[in-house]
Residue frames as a rotation matrix with the C-alpha (Angstrom) as fourth column:
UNK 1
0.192 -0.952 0.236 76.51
0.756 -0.009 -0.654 66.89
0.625 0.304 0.718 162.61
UNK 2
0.665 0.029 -0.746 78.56
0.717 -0.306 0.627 68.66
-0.210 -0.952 -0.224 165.05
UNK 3
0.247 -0.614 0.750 80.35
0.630 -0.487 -0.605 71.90
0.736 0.622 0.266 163.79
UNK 4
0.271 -0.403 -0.874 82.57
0.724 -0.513 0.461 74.24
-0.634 -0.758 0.153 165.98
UNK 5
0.446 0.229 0.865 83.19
0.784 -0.566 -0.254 78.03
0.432 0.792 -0.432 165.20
UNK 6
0.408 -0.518 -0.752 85.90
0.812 -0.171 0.558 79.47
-0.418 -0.838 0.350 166.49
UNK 7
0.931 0.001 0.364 87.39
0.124 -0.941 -0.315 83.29
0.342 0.338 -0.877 165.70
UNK 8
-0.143 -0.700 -0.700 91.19
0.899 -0.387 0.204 84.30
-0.414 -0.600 0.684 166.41
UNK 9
-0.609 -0.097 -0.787 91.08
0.314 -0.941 -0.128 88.01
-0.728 -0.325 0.603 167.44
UNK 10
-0.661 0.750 0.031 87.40
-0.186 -0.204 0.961 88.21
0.727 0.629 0.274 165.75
UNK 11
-0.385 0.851 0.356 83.96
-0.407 0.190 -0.894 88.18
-0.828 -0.489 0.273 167.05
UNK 12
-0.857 0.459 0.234 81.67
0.468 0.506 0.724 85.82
0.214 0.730 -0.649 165.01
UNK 13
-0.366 0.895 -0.254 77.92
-0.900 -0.272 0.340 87.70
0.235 0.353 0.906 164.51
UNK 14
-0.289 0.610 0.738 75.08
-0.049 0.761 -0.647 85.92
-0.956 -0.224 -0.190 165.25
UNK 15
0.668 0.414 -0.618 74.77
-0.587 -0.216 -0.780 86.52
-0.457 0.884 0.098 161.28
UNK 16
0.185 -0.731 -0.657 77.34
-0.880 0.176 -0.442 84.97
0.438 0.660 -0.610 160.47
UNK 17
-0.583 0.386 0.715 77.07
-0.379 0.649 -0.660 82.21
-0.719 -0.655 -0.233 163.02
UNK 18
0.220 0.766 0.603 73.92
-0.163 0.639 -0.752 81.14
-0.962 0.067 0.266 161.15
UNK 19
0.698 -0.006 -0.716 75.10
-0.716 0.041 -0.697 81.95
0.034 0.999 0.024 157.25
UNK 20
-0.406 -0.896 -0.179 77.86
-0.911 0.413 -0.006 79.58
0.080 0.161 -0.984 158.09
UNK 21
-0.600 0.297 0.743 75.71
-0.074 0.904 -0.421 76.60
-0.797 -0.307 -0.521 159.39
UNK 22
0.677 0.717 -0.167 73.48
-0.358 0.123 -0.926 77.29
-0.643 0.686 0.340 156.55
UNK 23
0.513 -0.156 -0.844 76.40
-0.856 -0.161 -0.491 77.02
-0.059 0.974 -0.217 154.13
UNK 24
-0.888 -0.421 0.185 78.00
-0.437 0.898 -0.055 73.48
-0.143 -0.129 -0.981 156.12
UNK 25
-0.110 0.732 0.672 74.70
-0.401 0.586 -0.704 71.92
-0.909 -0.347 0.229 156.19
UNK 26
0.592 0.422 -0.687 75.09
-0.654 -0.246 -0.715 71.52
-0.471 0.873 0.131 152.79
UNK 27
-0.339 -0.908 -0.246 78.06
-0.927 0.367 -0.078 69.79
0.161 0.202 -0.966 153.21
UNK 28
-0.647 0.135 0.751 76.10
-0.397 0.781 -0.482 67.13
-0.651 -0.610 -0.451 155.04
UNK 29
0.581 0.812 -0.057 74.07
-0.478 0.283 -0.831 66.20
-0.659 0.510 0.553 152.09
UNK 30
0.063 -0.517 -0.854 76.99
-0.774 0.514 -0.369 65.31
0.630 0.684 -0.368 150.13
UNK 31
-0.376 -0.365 -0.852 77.71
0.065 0.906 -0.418 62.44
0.924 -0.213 -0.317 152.69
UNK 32
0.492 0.853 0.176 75.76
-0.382 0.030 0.924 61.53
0.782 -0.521 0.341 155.41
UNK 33
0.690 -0.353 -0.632 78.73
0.688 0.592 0.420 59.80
0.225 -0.725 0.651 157.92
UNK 34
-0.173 -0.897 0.406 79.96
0.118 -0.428 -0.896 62.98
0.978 -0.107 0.180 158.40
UNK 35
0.051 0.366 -0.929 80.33
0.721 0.631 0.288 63.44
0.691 -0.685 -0.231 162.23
UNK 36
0.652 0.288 -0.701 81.89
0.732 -0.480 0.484 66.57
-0.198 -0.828 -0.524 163.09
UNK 37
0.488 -0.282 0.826 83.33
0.633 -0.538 -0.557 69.73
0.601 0.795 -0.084 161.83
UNK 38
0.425 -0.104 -0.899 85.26
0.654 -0.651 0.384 72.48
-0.626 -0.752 -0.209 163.06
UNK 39
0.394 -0.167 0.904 85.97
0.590 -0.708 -0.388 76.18
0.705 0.686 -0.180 160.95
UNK 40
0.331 -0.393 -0.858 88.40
0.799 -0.366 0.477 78.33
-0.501 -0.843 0.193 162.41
UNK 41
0.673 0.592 0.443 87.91
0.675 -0.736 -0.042 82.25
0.301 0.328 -0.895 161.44
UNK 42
-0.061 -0.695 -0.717 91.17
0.716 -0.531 0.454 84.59
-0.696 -0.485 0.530 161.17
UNK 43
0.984 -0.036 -0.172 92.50
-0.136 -0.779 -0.612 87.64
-0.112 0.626 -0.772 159.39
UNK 44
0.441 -0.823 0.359 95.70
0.693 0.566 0.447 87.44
-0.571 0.052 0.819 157.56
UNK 45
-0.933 -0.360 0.029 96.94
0.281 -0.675 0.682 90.83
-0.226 0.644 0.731 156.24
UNK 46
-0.857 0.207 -0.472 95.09
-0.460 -0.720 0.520 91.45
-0.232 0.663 0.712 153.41
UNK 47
-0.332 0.683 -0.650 92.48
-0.325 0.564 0.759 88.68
0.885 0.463 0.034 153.25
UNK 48
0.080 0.670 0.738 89.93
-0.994 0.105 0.012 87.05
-0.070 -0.734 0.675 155.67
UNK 49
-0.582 -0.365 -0.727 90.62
-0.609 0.788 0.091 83.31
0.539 0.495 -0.681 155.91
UNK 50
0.376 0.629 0.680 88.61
-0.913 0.378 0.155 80.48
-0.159 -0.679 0.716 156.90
UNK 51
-0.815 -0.562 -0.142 89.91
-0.517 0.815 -0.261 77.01
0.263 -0.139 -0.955 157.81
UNK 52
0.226 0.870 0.439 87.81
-0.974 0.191 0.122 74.18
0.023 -0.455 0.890 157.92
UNK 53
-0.718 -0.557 -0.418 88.11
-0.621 0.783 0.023 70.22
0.314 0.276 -0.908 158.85
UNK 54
0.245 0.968 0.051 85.57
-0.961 0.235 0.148 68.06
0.131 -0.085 0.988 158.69
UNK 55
-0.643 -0.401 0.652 85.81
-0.594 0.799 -0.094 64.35
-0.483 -0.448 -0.752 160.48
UNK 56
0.387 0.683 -0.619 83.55
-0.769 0.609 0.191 61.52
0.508 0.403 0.761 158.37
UNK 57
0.633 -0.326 0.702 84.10
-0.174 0.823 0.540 57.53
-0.754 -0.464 0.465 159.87
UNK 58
0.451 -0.715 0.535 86.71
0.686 0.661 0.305 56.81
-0.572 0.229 0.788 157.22
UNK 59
-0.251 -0.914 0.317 88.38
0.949 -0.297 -0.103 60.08
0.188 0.276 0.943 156.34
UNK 60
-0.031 -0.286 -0.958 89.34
0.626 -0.753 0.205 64.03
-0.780 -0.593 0.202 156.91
UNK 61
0.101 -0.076 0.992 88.46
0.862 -0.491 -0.125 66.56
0.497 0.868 0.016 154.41
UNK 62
-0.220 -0.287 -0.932 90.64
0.485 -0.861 0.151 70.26
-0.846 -0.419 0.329 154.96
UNK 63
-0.138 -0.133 0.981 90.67
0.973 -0.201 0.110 72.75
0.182 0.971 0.157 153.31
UNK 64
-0.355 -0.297 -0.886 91.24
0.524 -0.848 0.075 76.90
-0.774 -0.438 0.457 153.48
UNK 65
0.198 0.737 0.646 89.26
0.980 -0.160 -0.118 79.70
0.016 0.657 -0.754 152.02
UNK 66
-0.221 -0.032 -0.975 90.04
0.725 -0.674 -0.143 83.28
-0.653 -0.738 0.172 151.78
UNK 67
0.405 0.572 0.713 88.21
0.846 -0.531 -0.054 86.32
0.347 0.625 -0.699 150.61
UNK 68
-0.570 -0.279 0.773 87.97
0.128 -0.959 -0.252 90.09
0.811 -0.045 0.583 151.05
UNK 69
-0.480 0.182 0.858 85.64
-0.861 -0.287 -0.420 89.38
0.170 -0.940 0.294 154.03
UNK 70
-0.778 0.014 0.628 84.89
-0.328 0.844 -0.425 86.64
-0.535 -0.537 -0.652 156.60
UNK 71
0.498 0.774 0.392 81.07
-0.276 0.570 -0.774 85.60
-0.822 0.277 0.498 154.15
UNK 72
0.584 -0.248 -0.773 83.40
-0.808 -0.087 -0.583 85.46
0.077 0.965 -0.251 150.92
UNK 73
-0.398 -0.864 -0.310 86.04
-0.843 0.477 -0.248 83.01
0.362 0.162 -0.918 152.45
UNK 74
-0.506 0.278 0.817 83.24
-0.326 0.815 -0.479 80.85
-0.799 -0.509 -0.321 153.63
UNK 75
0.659 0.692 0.294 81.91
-0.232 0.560 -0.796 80.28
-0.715 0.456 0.529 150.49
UNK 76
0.353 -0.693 -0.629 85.24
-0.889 -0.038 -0.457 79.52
0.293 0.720 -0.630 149.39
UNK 77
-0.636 -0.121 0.762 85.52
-0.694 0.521 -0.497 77.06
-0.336 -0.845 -0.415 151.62
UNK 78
0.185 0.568 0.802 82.53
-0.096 0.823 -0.561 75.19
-0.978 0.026 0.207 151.51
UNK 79
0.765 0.093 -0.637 83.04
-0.642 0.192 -0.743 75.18
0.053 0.977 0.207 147.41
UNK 80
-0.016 -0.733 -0.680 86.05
-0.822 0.396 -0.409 73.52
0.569 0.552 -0.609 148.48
UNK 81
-0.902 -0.085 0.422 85.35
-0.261 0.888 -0.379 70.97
-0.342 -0.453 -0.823 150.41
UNK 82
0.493 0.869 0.036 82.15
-0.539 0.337 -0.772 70.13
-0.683 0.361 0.635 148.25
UNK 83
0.524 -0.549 -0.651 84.55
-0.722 0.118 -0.681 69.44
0.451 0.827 -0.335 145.33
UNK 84
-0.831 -0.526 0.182 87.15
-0.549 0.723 -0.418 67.02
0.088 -0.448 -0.890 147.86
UNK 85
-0.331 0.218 0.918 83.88
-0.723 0.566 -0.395 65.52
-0.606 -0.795 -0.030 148.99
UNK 86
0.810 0.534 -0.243 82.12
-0.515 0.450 -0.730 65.03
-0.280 0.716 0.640 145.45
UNK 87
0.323 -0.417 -0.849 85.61
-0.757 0.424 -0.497 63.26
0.568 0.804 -0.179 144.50
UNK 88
-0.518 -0.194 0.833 85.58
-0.789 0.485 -0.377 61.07
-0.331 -0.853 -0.404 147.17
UNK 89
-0.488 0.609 0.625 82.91
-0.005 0.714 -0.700 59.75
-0.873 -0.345 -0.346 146.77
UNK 90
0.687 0.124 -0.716 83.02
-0.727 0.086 -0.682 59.49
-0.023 0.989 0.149 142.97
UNK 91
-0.460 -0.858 -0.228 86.30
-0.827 0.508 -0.241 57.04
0.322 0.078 -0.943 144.18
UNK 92
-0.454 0.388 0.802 84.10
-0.588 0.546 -0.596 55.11
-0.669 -0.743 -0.020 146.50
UNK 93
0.474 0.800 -0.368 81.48
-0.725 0.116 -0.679 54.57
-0.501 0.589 0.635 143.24
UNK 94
0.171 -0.593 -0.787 84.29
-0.947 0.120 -0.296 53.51
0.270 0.796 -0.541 140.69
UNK 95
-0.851 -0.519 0.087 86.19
-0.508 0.768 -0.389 50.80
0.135 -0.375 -0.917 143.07
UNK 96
0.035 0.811 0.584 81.93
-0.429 0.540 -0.724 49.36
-0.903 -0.226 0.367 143.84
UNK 97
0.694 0.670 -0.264 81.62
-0.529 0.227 -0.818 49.02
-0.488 0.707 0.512 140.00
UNK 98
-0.132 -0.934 -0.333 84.82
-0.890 0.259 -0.375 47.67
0.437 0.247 -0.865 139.59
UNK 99
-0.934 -0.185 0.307 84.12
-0.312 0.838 -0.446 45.03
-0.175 -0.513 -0.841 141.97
UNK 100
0.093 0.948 0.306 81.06
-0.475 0.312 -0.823 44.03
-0.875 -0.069 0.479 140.56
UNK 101
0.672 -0.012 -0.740 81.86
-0.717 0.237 -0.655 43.41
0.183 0.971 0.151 137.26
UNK 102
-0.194 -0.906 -0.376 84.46
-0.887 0.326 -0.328 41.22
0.420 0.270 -0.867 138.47
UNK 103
-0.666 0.381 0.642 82.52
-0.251 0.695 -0.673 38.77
-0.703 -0.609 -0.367 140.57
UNK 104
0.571 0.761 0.307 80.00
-0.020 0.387 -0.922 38.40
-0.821 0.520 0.237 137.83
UNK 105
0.053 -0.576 -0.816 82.96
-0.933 -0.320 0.165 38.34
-0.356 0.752 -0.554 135.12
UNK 106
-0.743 -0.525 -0.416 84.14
-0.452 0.851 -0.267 34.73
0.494 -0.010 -0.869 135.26
């Protein structure tokens, strides 16, 4: 997986740099066709925000974190988009067992 890390009017740390890939890589376990990511680091006032969008072959998961500093709104972040991904693909499950039971119904 291919993840971009961009900063407006920040510098990203090579610490931070890596605590982030450590904390997407996780994402990639929830679904394996993801393909490519991209988190875009700002400041907004009073909070640190992260933006992230992640590209899979049959859909986009966003979603926007923000903390008191740039390691807090990434793990807001990735908590959300773990949640979008785990209900995805809790939809994906349903509509399989649905269509099984119906081919072997009748």
């Amino acid at each position: 997986m291919q993840v971009t890390i961009t900063a407006r009017h920040l510098e990203v740390t090579p610490h931070l740099r890596t605590y982030i890939e450590k904390k997407i890589s996780k994402i990639a376990r929830y679904d394996h066709q993801v393909l490519e990511g991209e988190i875009i680091l700002f400041r907004d006032r009073a909070f640190e925000i992260a933006e992230g969008k992640f590209h899979s072959s049959h859909f986009i998961v966003t979603a926007k974190g923000q903390g008191k500093d740039l390691y807090e709104a990434v793990n807001d972040l990735t908590d959300k988009l773990t949640v979008q991904l785990e209900r995805h693909l809790e939809k994906i499950r349903t509509r399989r067992r649905r269509a099984g039971r119906a081919k072997t119904g009748g």
